[in-house]
C-alpha positions as MATLAB code, in Angstrom:
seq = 'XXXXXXXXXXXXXXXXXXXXXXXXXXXXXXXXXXXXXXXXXXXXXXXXXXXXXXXXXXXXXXXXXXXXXXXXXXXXXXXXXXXXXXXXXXXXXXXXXXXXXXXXXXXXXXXXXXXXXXXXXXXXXXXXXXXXXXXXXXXXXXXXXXXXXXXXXXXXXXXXXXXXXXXXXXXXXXXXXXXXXXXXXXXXXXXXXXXXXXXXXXXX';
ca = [
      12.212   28.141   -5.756;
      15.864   26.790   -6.034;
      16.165   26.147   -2.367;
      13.154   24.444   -2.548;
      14.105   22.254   -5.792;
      17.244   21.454   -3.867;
      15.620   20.183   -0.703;
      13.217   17.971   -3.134;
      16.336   16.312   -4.700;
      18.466   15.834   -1.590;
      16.843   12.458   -1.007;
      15.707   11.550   -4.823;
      11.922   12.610   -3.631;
       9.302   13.597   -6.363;
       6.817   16.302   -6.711;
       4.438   13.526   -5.881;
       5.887   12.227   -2.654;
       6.917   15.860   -1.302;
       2.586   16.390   -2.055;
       1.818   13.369    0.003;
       3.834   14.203    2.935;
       2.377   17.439    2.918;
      -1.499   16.178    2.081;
      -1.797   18.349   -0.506;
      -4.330   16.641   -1.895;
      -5.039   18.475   -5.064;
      -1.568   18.835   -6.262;
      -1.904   14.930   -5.953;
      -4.730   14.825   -8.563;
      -2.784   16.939  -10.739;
       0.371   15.171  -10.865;
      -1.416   11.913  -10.971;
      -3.466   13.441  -14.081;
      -0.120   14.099  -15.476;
       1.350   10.810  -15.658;
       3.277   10.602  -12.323;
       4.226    7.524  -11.293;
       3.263    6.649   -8.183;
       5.581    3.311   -7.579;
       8.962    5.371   -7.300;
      10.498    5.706   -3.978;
      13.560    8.002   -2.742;
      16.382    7.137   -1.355;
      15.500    5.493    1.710;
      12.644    3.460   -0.252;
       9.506    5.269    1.268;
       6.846    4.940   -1.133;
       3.621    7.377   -1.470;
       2.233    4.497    0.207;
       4.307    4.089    3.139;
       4.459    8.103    3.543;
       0.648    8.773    3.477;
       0.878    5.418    6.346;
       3.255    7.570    8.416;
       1.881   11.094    8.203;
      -1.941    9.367    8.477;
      -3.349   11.311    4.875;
      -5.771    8.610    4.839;
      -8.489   10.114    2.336;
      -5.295   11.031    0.399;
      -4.242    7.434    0.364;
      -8.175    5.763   -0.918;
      -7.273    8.155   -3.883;
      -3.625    7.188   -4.444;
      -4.671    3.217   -4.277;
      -7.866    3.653   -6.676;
      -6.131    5.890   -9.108;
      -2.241    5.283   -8.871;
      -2.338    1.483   -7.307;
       1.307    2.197   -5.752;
       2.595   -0.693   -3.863;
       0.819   -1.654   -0.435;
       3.997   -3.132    1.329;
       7.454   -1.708    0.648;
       9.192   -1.683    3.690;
      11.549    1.631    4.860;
      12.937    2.866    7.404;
      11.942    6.483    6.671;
      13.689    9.885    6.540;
      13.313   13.102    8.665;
      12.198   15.595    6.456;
      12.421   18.352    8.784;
      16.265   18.512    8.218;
      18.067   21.151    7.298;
      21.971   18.883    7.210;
      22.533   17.528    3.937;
      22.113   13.524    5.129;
      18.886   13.530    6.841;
      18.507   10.834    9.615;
      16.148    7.947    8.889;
      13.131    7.643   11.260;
      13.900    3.737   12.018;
      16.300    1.486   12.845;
      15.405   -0.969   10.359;
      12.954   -1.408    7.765;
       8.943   -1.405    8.393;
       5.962   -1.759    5.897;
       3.163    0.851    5.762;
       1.068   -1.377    7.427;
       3.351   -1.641   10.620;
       4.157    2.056   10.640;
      -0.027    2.918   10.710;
      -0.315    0.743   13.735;
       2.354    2.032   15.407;
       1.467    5.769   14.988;
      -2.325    4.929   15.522;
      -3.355    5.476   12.123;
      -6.024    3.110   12.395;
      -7.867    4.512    9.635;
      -4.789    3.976    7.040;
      -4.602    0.312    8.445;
      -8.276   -0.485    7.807;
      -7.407    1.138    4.484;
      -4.432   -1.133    3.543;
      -6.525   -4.132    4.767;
      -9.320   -2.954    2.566;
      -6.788   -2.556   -0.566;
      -5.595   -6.241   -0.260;
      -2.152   -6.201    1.814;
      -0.583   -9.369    1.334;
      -0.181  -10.494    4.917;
       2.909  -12.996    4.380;
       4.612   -9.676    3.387;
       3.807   -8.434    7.172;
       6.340  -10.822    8.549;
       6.363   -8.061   12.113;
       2.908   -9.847   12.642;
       4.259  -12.970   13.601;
       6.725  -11.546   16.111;
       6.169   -8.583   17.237;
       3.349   -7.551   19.932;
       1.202   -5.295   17.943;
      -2.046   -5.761   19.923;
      -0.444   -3.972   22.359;
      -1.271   -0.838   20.004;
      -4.829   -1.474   20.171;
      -7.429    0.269   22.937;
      -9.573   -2.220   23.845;
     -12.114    0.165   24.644;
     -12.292    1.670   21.416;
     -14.761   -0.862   19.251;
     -13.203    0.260   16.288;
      -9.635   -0.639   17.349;
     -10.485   -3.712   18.804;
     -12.446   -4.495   15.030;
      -8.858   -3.839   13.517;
      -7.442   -6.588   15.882;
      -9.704   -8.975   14.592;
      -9.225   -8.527   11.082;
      -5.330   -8.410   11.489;
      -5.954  -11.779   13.297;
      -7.771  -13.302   10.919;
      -5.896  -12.138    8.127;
      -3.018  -13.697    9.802;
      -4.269  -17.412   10.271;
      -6.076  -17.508    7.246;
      -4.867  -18.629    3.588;
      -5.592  -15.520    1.305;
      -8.462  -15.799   -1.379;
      -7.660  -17.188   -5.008;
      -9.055  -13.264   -5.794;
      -7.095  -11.555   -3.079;
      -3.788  -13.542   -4.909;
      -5.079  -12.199   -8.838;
      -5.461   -8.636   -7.290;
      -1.931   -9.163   -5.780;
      -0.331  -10.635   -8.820;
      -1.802   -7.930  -11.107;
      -1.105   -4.890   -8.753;
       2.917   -6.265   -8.818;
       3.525   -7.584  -12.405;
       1.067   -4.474  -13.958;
       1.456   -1.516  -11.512;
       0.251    1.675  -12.457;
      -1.228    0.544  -15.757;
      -3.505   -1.405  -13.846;
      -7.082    0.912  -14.718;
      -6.142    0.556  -18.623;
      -4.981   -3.317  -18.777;
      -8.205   -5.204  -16.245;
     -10.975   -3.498  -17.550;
      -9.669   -5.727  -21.331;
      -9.693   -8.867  -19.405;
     -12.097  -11.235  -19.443;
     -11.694  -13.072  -16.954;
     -15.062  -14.033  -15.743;
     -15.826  -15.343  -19.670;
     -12.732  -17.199  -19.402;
     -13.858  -18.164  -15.954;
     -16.505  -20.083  -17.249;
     -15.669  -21.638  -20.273;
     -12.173  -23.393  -18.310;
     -15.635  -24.630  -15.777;
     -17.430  -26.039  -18.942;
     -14.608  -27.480  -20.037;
     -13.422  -29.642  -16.863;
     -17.008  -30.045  -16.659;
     -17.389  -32.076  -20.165;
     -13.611  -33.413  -19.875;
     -15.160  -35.339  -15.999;
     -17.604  -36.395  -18.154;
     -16.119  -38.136  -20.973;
     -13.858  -39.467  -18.520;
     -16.131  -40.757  -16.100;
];
């Protein structure tokens, strides 16, 4: 048990991101349930996020997102895990975001995933110069489906929503599920309507 403590502390990783590299998906739900936080990161900045993007825990990830909203797009380089020195070697050469690393390990599911859970695309700066199609089978339908969104999602301005979801996941984190559900934001919605409705009136 101290060996293992001591290999979970070399790199500043917690119980939570040692479970997600693993998949241990129910030790997940338990730590979660017990206040972890899932926006920490060790010492080479790999999130839960970016981990469960690089080992492909895809189910594992949906959860994280709904219940832990860590961050989508932290970028890292990565560390070896499977080291036994005392300065394990990172994975990169320089930094990539969850997003880049699914793609380039074929993790198509956790990319449809990240696109699903609102990834910022003008965070994905590798999109603009780097040749990612050529990670896509164009005989597989479903990869070819993920080309087209990333396309898309590339040339076109993100949604008024898809910037609140982005703004709230960033300034609120983890305290996300307890703060939106007290907003009222489509009450609020409407009444700033009527009003520029009634104020183009009176001036008109």
């Amino acid at each position: 048990m101290f060996l293992l403590l001591l290999f979970v502390n070399r790199d500043k990783d917690t119980p939570l991101l040692y479970a997600v590299h693993n998949g241990d998906s129910d030790s997940c739900k338990l730590l979660i349930d017990n206040g972890a936080d899932c926006c920490v990161c060790n010492r080479a900045g790999v999130t839960i996020t970016w981990e469960a993007a690089y080992t492909g825990h895809a189910s594992l990830l949906r959860y994280l997102i709904v219940h832990g909203n860590p961050p989508l797009s932290a970028p890292s380089r990565g560390l070896v895990y499977e080291y036994a020195g005392a300065h394990p070697p990172f994975i990169y050469d320089e930094e990539h975001t969850p997003l880049f690393v699914a793609i380039k390990r074929k993790r198509f599911d956790v990319a449809e995933l990240l696109l699903d859970a609102g990834v910022m695309m003008c965070e994905e700066r590798w999109c603009w110069n780097s040749n990612w199609s050529d990670e896509i089978d164009y005989d597989d339908s479903r990869q070819v489906s993920l080309c087209s969104r990333l396309s898309c999602a590339v040339s076109e301005a993100p949604s008024l929503l898809h910037l609140a979801r982005h703004c709230l996941r960033r300034h609120i984190g983890q305290r996300i599920l307890t703060v939106v559900p007290l907003l009222e934001i489509p009450q609020t919605l409407r009444d700033y309507l009527a009003f520029r409705s009634l104020e183009m009136h009176v001036n008109a």
